[in-house]
KOLKE-661071 format. One record per residue (C-alpha): residue in one letter; x, y, z. Coordinates in pm, whole numbers, padded with zeros to 5 digits, always signed. Each point is the difference from the previous one (the first is absolute). Layout:
N
AXYZ/...
This chain:
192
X+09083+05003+00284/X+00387-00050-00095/X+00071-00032-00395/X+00230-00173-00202/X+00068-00051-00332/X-00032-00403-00177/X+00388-00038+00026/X+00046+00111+00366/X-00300-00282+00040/X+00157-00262-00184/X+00348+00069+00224/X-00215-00018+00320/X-00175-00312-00112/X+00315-00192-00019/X+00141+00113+00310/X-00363-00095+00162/X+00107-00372-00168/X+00364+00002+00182/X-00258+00045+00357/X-00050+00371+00025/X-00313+00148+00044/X-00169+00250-00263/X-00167+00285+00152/X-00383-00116-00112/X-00103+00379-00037/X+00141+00038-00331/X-00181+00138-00324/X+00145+00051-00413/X+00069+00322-00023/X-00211+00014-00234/X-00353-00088+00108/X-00014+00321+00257/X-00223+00264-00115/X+00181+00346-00100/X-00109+00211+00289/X-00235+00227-00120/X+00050+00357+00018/X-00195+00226+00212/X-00141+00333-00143/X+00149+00306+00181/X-00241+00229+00181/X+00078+00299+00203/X-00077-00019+00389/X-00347+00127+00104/X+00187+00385+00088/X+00106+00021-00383/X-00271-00162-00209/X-00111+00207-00295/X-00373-00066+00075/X-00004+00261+00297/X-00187+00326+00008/X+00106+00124+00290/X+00369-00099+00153/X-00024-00255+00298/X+00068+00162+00344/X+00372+00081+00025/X+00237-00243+00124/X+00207+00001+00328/X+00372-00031-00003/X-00049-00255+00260/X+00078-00305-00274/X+00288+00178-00147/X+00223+00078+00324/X+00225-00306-00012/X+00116+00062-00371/X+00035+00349+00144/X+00249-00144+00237/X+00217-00144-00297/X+00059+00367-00130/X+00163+00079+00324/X+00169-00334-00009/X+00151+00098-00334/X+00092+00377+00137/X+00179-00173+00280/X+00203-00228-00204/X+00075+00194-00261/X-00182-00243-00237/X-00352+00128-00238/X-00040-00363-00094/X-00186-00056+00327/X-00271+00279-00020/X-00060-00118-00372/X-00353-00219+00186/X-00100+00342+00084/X+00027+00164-00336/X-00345-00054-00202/X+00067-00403-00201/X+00103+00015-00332/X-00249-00271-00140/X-00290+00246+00151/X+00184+00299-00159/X-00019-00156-00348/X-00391-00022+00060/X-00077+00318+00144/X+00203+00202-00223/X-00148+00108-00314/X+00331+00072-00175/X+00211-00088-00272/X+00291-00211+00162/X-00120+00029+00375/X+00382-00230+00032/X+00160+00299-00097/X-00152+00230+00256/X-00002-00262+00247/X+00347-00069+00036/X+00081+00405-00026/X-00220+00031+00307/X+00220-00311+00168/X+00285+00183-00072/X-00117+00315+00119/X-00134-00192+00331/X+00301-00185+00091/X+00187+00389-00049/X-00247+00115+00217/X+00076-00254+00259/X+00386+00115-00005/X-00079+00371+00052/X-00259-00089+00312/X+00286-00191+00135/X+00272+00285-00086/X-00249+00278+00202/X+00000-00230+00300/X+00296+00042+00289/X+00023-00348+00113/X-00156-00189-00295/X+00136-00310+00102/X-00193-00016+00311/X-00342+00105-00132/X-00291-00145+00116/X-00385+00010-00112/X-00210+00212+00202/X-00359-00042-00205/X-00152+00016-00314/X-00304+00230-00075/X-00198+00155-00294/X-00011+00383-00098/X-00275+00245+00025/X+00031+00088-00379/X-00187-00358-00152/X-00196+00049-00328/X-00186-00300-00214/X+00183-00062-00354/X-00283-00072-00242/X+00086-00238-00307/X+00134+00205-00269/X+00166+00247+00213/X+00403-00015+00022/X+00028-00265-00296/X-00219-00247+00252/X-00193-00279-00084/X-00165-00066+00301/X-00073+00233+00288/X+00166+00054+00363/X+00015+00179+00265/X+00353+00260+00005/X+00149+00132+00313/X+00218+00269+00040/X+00302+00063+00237/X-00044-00329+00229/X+00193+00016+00318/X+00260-00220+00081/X+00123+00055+00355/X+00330-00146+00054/X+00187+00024+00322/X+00396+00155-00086/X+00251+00105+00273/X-00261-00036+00246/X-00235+00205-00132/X-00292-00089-00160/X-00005+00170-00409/X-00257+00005-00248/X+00110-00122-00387/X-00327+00081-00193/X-00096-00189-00311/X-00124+00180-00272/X-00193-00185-00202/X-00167-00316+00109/X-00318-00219-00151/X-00197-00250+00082/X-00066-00379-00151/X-00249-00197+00179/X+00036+00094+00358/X+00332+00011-00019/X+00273+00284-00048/X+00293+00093-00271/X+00237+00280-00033/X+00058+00141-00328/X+00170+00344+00076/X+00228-00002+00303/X+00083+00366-00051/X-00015+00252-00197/X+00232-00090-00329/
């Protein structure tokens, strides 16, 4: 329903008098209810309630914000990957830190550096294209507590990204990877 304030309605009203019509689906401002705020819970894969992690998920769901990293090599611009990188309003939650900001936006800058050197060890970086997206062998569960967490995931190690440069097809491996929900986030490109 469209709001206005008592003034806006009283301007209306007398244009509705010189033969305009008032939209009828008009309420004060201030008879809607604040919207109430939902409590935050972690998805299903990351609740603090589980004994035993939840099977391990596939990459599957994470392959077309895979395709924005090589988007971002190709034009020369980190901004695009930053859908790939593990959200910042998660990040707050999950890490049991001081100023979790502060480390976040050190491992943004350290991500969109990362993004310049993949491009710089390419041959024809401007005509890069996304091969596929896959997880590594090396996966461990994070329990709560561990690495400053708050709530558990699942870590994976050295995830392939195959890229196509020059022809040929290359491999740019992530290092450090995790999961939220069923979904997943780089947090270490390489090895800074």
């Amino acid at each position: 329903m469209k709001t206005i304030d008592r003034r806006d309605f009283v301007q209306r009203a007398l244009l509705a008098s010189a033969g305009l019509t008032l939209v009828p689906s008009l309420a004060w401002a201030e008879d809607e209810p604040e919207p109430a705020e939902q409590p935050w819970a972690p998805p299903a894969q990351n609740d603090l309630k589980l004994k035993e992690p939840l099977p391990f998920p596939e990459a599957d769901a994470s392959v077309e914000r895979a395709k924005l990293l090589v988007k971002a090599i190709r034009e020369d611009n980190p901004e695009i990957a930053l859908p790939f990188f593990f959200p910042q309003d998660v990040f707050r939650r999950v890490k049991a830190i001081k100023d979790p900001d502060r480390y976040f936006k050190r491992l943004i800058r350290v991500y969109n550096e990362d993004i310049k050197l993949m491009r710089k060890g390419l041959k024809k970086p401007d005509e890069v294209e996304f091969v596929s997206f896959g997880l590594g062998r090396q996966k461990r569960w994070v329990k709560r507590g561990k690495e400053g967490n708050a709530y558990p995931y699942w870590a994976c190690y050295k995830c392939p990204l195959t890229v196509k440069d020059n022809g040929r097809e290359k491999i740019l491996p992530m290092r450090v990877m995790i999961n939220w929900g069923d979904q997943w986030y780089v947090t270490h490109l390489t090895n800074k």
